[in-house]
N, C-alpha and C positions, 0 to 999 in steps of 0.2 A: 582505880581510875576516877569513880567517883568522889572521892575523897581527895584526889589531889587536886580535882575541879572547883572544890568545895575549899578549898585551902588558895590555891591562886582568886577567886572571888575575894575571899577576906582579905587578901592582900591590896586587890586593886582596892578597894573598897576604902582600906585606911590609908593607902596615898591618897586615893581623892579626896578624904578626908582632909588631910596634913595638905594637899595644896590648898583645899578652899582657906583652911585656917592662915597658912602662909600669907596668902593675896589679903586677907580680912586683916588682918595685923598688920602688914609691913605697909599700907598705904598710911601716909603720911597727913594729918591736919592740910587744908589750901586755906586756912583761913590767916587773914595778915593780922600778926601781932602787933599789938597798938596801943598806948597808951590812951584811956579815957581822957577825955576834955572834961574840962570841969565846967560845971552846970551853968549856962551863961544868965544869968539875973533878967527876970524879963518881969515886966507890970501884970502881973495874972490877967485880974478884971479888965483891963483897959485895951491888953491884947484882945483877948477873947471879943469885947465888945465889938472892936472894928472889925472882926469877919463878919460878926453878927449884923454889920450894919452894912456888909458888902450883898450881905443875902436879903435884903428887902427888894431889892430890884429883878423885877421880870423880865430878866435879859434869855428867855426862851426860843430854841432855835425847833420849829415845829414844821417849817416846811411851805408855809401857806404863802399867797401869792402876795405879793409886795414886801413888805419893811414893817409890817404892826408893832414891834418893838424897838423901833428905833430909839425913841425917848427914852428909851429903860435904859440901852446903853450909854447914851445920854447922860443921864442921873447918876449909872453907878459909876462912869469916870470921871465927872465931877465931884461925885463923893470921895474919890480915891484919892486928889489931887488935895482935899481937905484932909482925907486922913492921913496922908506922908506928905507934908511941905516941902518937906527935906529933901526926899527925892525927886520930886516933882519941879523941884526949884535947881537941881545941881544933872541930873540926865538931860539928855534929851531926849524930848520926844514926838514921834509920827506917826500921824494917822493914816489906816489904809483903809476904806470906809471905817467900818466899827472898828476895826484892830487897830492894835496900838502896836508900835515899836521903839522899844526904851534903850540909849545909849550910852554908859555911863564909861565914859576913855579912861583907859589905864595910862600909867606913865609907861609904859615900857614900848615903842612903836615897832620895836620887832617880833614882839610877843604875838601869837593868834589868839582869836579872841574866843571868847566863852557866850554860851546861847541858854538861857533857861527859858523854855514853854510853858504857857500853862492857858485855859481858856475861860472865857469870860460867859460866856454862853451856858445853859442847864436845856436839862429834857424839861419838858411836858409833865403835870403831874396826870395819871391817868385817871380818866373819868369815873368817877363813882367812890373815889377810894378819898377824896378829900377830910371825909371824915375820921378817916380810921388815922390822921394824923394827930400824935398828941400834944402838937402844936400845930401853930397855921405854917404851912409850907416853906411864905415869904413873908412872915412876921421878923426873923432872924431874933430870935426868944436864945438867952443864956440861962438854961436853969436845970439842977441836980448835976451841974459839972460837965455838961454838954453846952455845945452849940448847936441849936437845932434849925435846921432849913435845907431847900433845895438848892444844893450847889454846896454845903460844907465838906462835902466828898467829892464831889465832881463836877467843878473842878477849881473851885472861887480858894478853897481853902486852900491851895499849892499855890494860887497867885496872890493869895494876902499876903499867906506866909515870906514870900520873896518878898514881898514890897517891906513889908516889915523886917528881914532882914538886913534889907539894904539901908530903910531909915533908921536901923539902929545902930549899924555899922558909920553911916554919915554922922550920928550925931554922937560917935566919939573920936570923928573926927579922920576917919580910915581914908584912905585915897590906895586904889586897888594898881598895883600894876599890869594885871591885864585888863584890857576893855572885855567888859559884859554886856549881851546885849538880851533884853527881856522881849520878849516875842507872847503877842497876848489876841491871841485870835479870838473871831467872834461869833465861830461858827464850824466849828470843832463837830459838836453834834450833829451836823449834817454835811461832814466829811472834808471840809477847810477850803475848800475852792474859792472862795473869796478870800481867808485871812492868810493859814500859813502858808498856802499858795502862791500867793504874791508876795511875801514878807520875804519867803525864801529867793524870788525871782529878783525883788527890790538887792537881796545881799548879792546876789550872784552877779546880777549888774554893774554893783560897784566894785567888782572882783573879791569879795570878803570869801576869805575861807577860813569854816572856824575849828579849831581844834578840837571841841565837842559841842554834841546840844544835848540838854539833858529835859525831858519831856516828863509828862505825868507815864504813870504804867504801873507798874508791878510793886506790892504793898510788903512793910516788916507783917509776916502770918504769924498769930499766937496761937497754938493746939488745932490747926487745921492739919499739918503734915503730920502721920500718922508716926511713930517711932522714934519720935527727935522733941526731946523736952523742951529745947531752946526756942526763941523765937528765931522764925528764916526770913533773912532780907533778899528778896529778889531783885536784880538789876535785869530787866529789859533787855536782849540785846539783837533783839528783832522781833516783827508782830508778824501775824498772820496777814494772808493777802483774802481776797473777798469776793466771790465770783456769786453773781445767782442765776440762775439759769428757767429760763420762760419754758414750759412744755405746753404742747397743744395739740388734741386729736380732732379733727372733723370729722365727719358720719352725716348720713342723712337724718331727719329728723324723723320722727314718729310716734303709734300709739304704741303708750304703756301695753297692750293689751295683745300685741303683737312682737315682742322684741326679738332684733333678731342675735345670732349666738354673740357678734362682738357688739359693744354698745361705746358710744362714747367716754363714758364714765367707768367703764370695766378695763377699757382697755389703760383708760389712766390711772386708773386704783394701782392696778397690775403693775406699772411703769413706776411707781411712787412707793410701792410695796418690793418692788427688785433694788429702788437705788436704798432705799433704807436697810434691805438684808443685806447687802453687795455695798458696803461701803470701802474707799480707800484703804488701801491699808495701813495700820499704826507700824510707825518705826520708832525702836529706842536707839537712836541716830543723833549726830550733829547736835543741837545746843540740850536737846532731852536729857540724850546720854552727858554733856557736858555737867547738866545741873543735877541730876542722880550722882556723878563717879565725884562732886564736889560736897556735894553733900553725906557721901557715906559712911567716911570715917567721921562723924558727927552724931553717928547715928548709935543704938544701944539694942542689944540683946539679936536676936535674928535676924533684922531688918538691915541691920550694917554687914552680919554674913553673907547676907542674899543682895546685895547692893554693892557689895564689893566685889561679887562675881558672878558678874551678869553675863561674861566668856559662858556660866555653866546655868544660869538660875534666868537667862535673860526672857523666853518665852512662856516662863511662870510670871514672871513679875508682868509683863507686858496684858498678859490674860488680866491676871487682879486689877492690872490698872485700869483697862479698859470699862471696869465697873463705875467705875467714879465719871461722871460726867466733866470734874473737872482736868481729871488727870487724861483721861481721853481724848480732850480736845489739845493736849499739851504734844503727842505723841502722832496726830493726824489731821489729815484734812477731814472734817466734819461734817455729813449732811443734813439740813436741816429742813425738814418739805412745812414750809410756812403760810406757803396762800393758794387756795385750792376753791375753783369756781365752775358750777356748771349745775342747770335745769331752774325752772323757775315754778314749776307745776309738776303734781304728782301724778298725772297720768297722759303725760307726753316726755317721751325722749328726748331729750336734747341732744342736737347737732353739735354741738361743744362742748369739751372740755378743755380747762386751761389750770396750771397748775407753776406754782415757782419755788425752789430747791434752792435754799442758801447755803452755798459752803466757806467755809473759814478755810482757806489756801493755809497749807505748813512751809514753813522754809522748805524747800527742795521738791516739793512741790509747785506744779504751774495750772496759770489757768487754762491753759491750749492742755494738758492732763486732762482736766476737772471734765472738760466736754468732751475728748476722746473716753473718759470714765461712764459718763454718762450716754454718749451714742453705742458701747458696748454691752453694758449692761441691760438699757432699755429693750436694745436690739429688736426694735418694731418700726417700723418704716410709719408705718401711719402717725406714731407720736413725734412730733416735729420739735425738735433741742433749740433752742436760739439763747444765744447771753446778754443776760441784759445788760442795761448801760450805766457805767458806775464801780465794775470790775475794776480790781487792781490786783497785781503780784506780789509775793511775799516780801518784806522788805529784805534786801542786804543784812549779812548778819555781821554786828558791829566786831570787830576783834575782844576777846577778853585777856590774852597777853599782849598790853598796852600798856600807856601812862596811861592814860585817857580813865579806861575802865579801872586802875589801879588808885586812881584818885577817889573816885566818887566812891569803892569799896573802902577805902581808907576809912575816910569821911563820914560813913554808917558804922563802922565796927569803933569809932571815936562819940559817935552820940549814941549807937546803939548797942553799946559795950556787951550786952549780953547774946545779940543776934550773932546767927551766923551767914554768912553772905554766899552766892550762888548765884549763875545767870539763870534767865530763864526764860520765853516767849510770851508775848503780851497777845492772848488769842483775840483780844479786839482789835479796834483800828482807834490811830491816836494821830496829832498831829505830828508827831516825830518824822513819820515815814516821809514829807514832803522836802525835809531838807536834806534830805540824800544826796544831792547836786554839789551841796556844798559845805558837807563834812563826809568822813567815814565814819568817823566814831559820834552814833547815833544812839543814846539810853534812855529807856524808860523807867522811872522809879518815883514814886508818892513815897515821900517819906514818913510814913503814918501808919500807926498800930493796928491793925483788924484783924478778930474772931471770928469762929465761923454767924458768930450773931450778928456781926454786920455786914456778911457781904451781902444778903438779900435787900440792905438799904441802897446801895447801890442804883440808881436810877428806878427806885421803888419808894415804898410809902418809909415814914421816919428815919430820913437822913439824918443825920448827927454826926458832929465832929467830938469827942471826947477833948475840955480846954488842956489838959494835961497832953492829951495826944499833939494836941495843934502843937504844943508851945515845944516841945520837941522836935515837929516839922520846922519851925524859926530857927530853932539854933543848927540843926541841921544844914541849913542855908547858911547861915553867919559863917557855921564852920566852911564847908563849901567853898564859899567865896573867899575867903583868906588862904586857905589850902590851895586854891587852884592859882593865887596871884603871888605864892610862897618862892622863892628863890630853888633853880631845879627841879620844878613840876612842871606839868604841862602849858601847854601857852608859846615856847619859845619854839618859832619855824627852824625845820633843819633846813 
């Protein structure tokens, strides 16, 4: 008896085997076959310099009362207007305060039109760290093969690179047949309510609906994704939505000397220590699961076994991933406990505490969730939940069997011959989400090379553009733009 237990064991054991191997093999490459473009000829120096000379300007969105930077804006699109004649002479273009909106009409009038975002605006550099730059922030300094300054990353170097596609493209003379319209907000960093706010309400009013818009977002990764030698292009094809949530306990006040068992501060420690143990749960779901089951057969040695059968491997892989802050935030809604206030004196109780819990909404999650999460788990009537103001929901998730999204994948695996492409969620907030009114196919994608050595530059000290990297992000554009106004692609209304 034992022995035949021990015999059907080894049997099951080697079909399960033979099926994971089956599933691990027979999925097929999603990657579109393509022929490379050839390297479009671009002035090294000359490029480079004109980002370099887009990041001299303090065009900073920091929040404070009034317009203190209006003249930066100012400067840096009169400087723009000097640096691309060409387009500035042949578009058209309108102002929405600071933001601009660029028009440049296709010959084709049944065609839908094309949208590229990108913002004109930078963070803040933070206090104290000025010096640990190894250039000045807004010097916009070319040297050892970078561009270096605030905004070469986020987000000046996707808007040069357009403008410099387009006046390279004018000055050989191209006339697109779909109209492109450039969308260049001025206030992206502090969540677009004045730029792509109204840019979008400006389109929707004159009935424009576009057949894509393609925003900043999601970067080609080199040796960040663990198992896959290649570089990965992510396309965007939805962001996270944004909820933060106010807590707040009153109590009488008191001597330190006498406390009694609940205190203000205990009861909200307690409340801030449940939603951080008790967090949402992670799903390998919906676009997760889309950019793992696309990525798998791409993959080499274990990682592609265990990725192609996630039916059997799925709540191992979701544990590991959950280690990574980055992967974690990709798979969940995110709690983040970031501003926490209360006592002013060490030997008096305070009557207050207050406390605010940022979460990054996931597609299919909501924020009417985030606070039903939150009043269960807190589950103390004294801590009072309130959401603050400035909440959004998760965006719409763009389709990925499209033209739309087949285009712009095109378009990367053509300049970035070696990448391999996959959607994916952009767990910040970007301008894209506002023009949801008036398209469905909404992407985010920076077409530009990073390590895990630059993502800490990111809205951090030594931002840098690699000139090799930029000049890649141009032709990327160039390409773009001629793929997207190509006879048979998108653009034409059914």
């Amino acid at each position: 008896m034992i022995k035949r237990i021990g015999w059907t064991v080894v049997l099951m054991a080697a079909v399960l085997v033979a099926v994971v191997a089956w599933h691990t093999w027979r999925l097929p490459s999603r990657q579109i076959g393509v022929k490379p473009v050839a390297s479009l000829a671009l002035e090294r120096d000359a490029v480079a310099a004109r980002l370099a000379g887009a990041l001299k300007f303090r065009t900073i969105s920091e929040g404070t009362a009034g317009d203190p930077h209006a003249e930066e804006f100012e400067r840096l699109q009169a400087y723009l207007a000097q640096a691309f004649p060409r387009l500035h002479a042949t578009l058209k273009r309108e102002l929405i305060g600071h933001s601009m909106l660029f028009t440049w009409q296709g010959s084709d009038a049944a065609a839908r039109p094309m949208l590229w975002a990108a913002h004109q605006d930078v963070v803040p550099i933070a206090p104290g760290t000025e010096s640990s730059w190894q250039q000045p922030p807004f010097d916009g300094v070319v040297k050892d093969g970078f561009v270096w300054g605030r905004g070469s990353w986020d987000d000046k170097g996707s808007l040069v690179a357009q403008m410099e596609a387009i006046e390279t493209l004018l000055a050989a003379g191209y006339q697109p047949r779909v109209t492109l319209y450039l969308a260049y907000g001025a206030d992206e960093e502090m969540g677009g309510g004045q730029g792509a706010v109204e840019i979008a309400k400006l389109l929707k009013s004159r009935g424009v609906h576009l057949d894509y818009v393609l925003d900043e977002g999601m970067l080609v990764t080199e040796g960040i994704m663990s198992g896959i030698s290649k570089p990965v292009a992510l396309i965007g094809v939805a962001e996270k939505g944004y909820a933060s949530v106010n807590l707040a306990v009153s109590t009488a006040p008191g001597h330190s000397s006498m406390p009694p068992q609940k205190t203000a501060i205990g009861m909200m420690s307690a409340a801030l220590a449940e939603l951080e143990r008790n967090q949402m749960p992670a799903e390998m779901t919906g676009v997760a699961r889309e950019m793992f089951d696309t990525i798998a057969p791409e993959m080499q040695g274990m990682n592609r076994v265990v990725l192609s059968n996630l039916w059997l491997f799925a709540p191992v892989v979701r544990k590991q991933l959950e280690q990574s802050p980055g992967t974690n935030a990709v798979m969940r809604t995110t709690t983040a406990l970031t501003v926490v206030h209360a006592g002013n004196k060490d030997n008096v109780l305070p009557g207050r505490a207050d406390a605010v819990v940022n979460f990054r909404v996931r597609p299919g999650d909501t924020v009417g969730g985030v606070m039903e999460h939150v009043r269960q788990t807190v589950n103390n009537e004294a801590v009072h939940a309130t959401l603050d103001g400035g909440s959004s929901e998760p965006s719409p998730v763009s389709p990925v069997n499209s033209a739309q999204y087949a285009l712009i994948n095109r378009t990367i695996r053509e300049v970035f011959s070696d990448a391999v492409v996959a959607p994916g969620v952009v767990i910040g907030a970007t301008d894209a989400r506002h023009y949801k009114d008036v398209s469905e196919h909404v992407y985010r994608f920076s077409p530009v090379r990073a390590g895990k050595d630059d993502l800490p530059r990111f809205h951090g000290t030594n931002e840098r553009l690699g000139v090799d990297n930029y000049l890649e992000a141009v032709r990327f554009y160039v390409q773009l733009a001629k793929n997207g106004s190509a006879p048979n692609q998108t653009g034409v209304a059914p």
